[in-house]
C-alpha positions as protocol buffer text, in pm:
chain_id: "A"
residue {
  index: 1
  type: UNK
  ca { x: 7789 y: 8433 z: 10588 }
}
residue {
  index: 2
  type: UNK
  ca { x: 7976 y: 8148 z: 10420 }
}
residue {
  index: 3
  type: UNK
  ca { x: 7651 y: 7920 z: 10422 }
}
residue {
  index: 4
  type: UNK
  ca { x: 7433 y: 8201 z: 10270 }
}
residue {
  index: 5
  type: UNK
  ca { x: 7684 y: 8275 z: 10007 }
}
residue {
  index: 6
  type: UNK
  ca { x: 7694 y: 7921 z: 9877 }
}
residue {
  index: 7
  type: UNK
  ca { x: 7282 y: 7897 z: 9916 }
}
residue {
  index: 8
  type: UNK
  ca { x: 7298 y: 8208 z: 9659 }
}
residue {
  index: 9
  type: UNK
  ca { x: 7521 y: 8039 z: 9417 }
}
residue {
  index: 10
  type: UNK
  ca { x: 7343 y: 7733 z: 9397 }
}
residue {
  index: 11
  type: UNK
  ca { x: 6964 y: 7912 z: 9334 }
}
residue {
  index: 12
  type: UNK
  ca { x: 6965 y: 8243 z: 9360 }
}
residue {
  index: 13
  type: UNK
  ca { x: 6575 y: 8325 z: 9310 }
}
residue {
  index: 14
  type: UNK
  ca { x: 6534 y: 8070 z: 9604 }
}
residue {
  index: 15
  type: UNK
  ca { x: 6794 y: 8194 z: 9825 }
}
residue {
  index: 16
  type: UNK
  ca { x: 6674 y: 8563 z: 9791 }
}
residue {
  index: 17
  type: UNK
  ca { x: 6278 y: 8493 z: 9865 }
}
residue {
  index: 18
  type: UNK
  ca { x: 6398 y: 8269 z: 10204 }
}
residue {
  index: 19
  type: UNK
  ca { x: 6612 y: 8592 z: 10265 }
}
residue {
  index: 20
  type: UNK
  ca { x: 6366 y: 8816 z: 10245 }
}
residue {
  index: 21
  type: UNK
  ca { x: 6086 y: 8669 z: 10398 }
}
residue {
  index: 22
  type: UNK
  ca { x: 6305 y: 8541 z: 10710 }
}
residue {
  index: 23
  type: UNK
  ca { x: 6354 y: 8969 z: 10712 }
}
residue {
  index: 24
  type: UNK
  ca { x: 5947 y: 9030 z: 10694 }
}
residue {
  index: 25
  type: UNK
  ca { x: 5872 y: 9002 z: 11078 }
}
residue {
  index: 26
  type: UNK
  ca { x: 5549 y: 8955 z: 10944 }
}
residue {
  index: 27
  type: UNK
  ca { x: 5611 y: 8666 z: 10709 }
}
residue {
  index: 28
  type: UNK
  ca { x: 5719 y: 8274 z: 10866 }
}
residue {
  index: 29
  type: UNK
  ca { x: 5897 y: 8016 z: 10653 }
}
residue {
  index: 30
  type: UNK
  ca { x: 5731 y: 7741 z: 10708 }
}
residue {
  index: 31
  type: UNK
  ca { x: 5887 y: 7538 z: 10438 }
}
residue {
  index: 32
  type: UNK
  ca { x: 6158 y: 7574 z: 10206 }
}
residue {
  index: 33
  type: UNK
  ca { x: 6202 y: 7315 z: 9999 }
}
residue {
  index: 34
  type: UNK
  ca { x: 6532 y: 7366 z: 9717 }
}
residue {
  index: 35
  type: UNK
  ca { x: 6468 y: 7011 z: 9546 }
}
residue {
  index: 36
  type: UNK
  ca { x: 6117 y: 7112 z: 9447 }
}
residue {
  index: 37
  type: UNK
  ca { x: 6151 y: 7506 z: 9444 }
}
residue {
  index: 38
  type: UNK
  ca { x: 5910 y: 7568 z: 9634 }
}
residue {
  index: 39
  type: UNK
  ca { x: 5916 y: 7798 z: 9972 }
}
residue {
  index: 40
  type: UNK
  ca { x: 5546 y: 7821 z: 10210 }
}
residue {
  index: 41
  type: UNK
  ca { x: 5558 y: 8140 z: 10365 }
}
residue {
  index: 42
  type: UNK
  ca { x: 5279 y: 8208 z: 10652 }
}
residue {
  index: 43
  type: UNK
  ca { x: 5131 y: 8553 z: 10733 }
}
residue {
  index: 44
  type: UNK
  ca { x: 5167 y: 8559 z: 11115 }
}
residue {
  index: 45
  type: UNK
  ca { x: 4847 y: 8817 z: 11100 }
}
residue {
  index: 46
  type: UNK
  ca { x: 4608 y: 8646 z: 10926 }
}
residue {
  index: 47
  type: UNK
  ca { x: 4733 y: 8319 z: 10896 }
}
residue {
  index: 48
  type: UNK
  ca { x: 4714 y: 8246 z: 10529 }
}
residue {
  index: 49
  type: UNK
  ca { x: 4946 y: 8087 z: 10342 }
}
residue {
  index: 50
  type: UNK
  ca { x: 5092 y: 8092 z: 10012 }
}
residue {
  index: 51
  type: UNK
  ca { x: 5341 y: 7826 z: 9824 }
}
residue {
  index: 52
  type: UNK
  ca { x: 5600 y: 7990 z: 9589 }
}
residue {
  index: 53
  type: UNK
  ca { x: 5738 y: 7818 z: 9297 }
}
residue {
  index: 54
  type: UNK
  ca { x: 6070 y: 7948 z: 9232 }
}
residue {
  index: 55
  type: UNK
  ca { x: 6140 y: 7671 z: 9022 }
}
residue {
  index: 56
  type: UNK
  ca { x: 5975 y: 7805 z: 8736 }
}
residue {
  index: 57
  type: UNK
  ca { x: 6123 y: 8136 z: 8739 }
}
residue {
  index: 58
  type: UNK
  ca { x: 6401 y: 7953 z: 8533 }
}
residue {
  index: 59
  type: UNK
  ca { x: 6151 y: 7894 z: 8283 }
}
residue {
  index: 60
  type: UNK
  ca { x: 5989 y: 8265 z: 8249 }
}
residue {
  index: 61
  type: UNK
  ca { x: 5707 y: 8183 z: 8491 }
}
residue {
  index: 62
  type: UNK
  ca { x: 5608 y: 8220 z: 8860 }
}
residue {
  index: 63
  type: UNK
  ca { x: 5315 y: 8101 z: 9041 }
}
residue {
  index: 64
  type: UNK
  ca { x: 5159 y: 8120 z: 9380 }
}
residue {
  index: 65
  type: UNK
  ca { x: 4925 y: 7909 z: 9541 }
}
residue {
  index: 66
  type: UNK
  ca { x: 4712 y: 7954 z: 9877 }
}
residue {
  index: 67
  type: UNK
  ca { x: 4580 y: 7772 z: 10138 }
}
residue {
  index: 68
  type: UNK
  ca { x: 4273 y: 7668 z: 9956 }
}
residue {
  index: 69
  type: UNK
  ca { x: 4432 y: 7569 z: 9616 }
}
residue {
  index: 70
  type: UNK
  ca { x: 4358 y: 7918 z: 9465 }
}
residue {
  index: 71
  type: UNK
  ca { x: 4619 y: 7941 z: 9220 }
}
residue {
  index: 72
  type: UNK
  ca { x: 4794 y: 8275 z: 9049 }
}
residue {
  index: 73
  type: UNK
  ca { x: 5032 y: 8213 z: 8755 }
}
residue {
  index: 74
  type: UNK
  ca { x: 5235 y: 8487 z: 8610 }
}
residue {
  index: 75
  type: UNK
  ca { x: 5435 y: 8391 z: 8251 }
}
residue {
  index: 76
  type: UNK
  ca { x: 5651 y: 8594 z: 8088 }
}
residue {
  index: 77
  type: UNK
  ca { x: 5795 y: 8599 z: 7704 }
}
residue {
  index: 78
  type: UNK
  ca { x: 6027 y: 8754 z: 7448 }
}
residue {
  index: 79
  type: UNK
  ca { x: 6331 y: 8921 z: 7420 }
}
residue {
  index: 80
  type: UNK
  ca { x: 6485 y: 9251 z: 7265 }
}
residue {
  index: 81
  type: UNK
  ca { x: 6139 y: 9486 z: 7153 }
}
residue {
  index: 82
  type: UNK
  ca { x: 5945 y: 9208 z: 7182 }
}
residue {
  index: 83
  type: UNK
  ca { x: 5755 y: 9058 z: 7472 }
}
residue {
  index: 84
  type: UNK
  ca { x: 5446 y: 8896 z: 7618 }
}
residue {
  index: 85
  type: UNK
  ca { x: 5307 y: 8834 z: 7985 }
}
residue {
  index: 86
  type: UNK
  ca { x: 5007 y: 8650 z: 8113 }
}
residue {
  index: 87
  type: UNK
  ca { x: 4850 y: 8634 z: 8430 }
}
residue {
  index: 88
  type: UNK
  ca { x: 4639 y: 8336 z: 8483 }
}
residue {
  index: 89
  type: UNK
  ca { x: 4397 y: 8333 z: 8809 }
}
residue {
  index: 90
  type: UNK
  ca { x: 4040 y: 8155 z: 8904 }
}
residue {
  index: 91
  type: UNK
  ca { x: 3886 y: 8491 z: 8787 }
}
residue {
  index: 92
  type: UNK
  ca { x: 4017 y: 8528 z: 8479 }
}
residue {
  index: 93
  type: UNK
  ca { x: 4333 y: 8579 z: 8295 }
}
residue {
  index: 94
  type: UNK
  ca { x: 4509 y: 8915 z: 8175 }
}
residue {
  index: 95
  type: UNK
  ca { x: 4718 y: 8974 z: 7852 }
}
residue {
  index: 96
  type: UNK
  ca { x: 4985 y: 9202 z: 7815 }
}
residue {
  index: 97
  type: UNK
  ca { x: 5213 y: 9216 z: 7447 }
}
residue {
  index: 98
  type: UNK
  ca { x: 5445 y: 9473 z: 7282 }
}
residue {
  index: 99
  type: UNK
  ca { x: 5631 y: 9407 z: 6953 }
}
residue {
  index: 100
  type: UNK
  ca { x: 5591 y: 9072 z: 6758 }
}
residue {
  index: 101
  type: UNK
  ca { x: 5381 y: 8921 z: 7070 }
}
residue {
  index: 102
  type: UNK
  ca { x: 5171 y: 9175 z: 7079 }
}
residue {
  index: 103
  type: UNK
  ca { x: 4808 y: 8980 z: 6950 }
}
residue {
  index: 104
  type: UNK
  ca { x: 4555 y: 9084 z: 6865 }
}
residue {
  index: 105
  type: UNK
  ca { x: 4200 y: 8882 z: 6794 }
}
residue {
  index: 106
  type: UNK
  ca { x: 4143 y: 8769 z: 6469 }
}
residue {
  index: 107
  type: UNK
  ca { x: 3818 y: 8928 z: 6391 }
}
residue {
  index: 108
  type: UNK
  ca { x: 3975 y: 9278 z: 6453 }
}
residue {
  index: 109
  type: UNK
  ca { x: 4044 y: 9459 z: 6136 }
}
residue {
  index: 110
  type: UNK
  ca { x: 4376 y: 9487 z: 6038 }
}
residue {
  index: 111
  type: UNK
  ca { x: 4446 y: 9864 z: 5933 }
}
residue {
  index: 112
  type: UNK
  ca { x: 4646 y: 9925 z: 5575 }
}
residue {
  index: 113
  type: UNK
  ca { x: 5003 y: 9947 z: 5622 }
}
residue {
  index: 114
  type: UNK
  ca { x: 4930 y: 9953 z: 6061 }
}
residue {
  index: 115
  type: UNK
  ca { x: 5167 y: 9749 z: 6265 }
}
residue {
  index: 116
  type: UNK
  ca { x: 5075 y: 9643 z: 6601 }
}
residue {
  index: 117
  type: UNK
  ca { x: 5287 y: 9768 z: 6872 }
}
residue {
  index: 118
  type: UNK
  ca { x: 5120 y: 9706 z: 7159 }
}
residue {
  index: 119
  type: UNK
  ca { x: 4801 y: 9476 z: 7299 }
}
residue {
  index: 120
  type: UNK
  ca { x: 4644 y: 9482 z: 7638 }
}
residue {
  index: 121
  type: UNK
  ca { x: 4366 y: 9224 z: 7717 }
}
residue {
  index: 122
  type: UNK
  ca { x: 4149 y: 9085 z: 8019 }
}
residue {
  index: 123
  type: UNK
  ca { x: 3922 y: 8783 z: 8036 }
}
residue {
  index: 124
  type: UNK
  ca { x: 3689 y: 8682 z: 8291 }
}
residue {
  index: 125
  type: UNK
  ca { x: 3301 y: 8558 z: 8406 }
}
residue {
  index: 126
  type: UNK
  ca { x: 3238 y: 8515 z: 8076 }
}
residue {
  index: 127
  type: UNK
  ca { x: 3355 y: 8880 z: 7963 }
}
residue {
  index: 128
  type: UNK
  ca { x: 3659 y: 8998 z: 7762 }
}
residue {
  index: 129
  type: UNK
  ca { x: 3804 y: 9350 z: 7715 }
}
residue {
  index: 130
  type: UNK
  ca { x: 4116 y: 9508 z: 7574 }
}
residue {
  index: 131
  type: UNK
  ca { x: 4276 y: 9783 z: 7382 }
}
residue {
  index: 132
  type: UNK
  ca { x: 4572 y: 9791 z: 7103 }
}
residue {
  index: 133
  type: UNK
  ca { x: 4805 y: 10036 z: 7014 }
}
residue {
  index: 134
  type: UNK
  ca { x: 4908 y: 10053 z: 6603 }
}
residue {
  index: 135
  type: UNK
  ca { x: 5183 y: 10224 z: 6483 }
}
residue {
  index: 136
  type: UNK
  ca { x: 5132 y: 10377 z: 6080 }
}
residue {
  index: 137
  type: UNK
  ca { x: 5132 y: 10670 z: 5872 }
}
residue {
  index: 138
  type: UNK
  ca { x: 4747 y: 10745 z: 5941 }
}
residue {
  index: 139
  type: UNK
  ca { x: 4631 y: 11072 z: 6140 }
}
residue {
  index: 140
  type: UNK
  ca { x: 4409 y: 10985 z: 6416 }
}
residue {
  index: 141
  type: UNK
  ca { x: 4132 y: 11102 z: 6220 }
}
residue {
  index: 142
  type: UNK
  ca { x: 4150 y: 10863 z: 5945 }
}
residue {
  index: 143
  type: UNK
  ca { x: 4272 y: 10558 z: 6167 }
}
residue {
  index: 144
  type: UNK
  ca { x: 3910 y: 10634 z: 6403 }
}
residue {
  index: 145
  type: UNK
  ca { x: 3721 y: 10668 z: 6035 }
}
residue {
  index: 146
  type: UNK
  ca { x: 3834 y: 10335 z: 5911 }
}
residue {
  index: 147
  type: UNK
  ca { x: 3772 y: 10118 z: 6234 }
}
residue {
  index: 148
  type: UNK
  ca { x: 3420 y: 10302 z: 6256 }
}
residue {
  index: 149
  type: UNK
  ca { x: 3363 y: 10204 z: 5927 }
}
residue {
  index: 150
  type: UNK
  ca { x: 3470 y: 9815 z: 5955 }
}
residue {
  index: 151
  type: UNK
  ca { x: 3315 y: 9774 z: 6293 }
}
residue {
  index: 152
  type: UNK
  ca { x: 3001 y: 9922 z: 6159 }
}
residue {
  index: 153
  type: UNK
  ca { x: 2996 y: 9726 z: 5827 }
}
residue {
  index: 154
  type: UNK
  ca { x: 3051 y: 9405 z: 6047 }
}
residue {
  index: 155
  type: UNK
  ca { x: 2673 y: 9481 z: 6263 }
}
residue {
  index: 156
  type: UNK
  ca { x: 2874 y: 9614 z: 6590 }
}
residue {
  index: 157
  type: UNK
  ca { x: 2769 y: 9952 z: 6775 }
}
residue {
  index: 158
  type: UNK
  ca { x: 3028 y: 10219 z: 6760 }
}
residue {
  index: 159
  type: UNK
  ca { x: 3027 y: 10428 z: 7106 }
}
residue {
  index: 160
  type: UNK
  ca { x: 3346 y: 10665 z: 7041 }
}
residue {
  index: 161
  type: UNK
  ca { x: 3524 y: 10856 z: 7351 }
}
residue {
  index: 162
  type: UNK
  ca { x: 3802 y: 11126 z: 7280 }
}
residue {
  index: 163
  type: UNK
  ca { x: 4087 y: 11241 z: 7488 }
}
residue {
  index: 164
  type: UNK
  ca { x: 4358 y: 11520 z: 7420 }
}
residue {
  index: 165
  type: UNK
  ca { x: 4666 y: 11575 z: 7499 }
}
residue {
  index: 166
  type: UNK
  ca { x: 4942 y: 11848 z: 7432 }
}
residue {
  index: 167
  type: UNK
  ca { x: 4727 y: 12000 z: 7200 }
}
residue {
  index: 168
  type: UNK
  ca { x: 4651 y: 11681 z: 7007 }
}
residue {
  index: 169
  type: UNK
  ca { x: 4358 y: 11395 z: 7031 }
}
């Protein structure tokens, strides 16, 4: 108990995925390495593996890697009401931001007086997508009438979808 106490002071993060994957009866250590940061964990089912980097926890980022050099990074940003993450993989990479790290593209309209409060974002094969949430004194009606009107004036096809909720849209 002594011995895992002290392995928990030193690097927590570390110490807790060794821990729990020495628990998974599915998951084998196969190495753990506390110089680098990184732990190998095999899936006694399938065989895969996958390299943790606990390392860069300490620096607001994680990343896996499997057995093929397939690569997953997760980064994260901010603090108080505002904050960012990003996932980076081979297919593409996902954007998530709320409060001053919340971005949106430049050739987005900006609405009069409209903050940006939240942004959600995907890229990938040689597609992006996304969605933003403003926060101003607009009604729904005249925020949708403006960015119809922008996006129009700037030679893009409107297709507009409505939900409601609670009695309001």
């Amino acid at each position: 108990v002594s011995r895992k106490a002290s392995e928990f002071g030193k690097n927590p993060g570390f110490a807790a995925a060794n821990m729990m994957a020495s628990m998974n009866p599915n998951e084998e250590v196969l190495n753990a390495d506390e110089g680098t940061g990184k732990n190998t964990l095999r899936d006694r089912k399938s065989g895969k593996t996958v390299t943790l980097n606990f390392q860069d926890i300490q620096k607001g980022r994680i990343s896996f890697e499997g057995d093929n050099g397939e690569k997953v990074d997760i980064r994260g940003d901010g603090e108080g009401g505002s904050g960012s993450m990003t996932i980076n993989s081979p297919e593409g990479t996902v954007q998530i931001g709320q409060g001053s790290l919340a971005k949106v593209p430049s050739w987005v309209p900006k609405y009069p007086g409209g903050q940006v409060a939240g942004t959600f974002s995907a890229q990938g094969e040689g597609e992006s997508g996304g969605t933003f949430q403003i926060k101003c004194s607009g009604s729904v009606e005249q925020v949708a009438a403006y960015y119809e009107k922008e996006l129009t004036s700037a030679g893009m096809k409107i297709q507009k979808n409505t939900m409601q909720s609670g009695g309001t849209s």
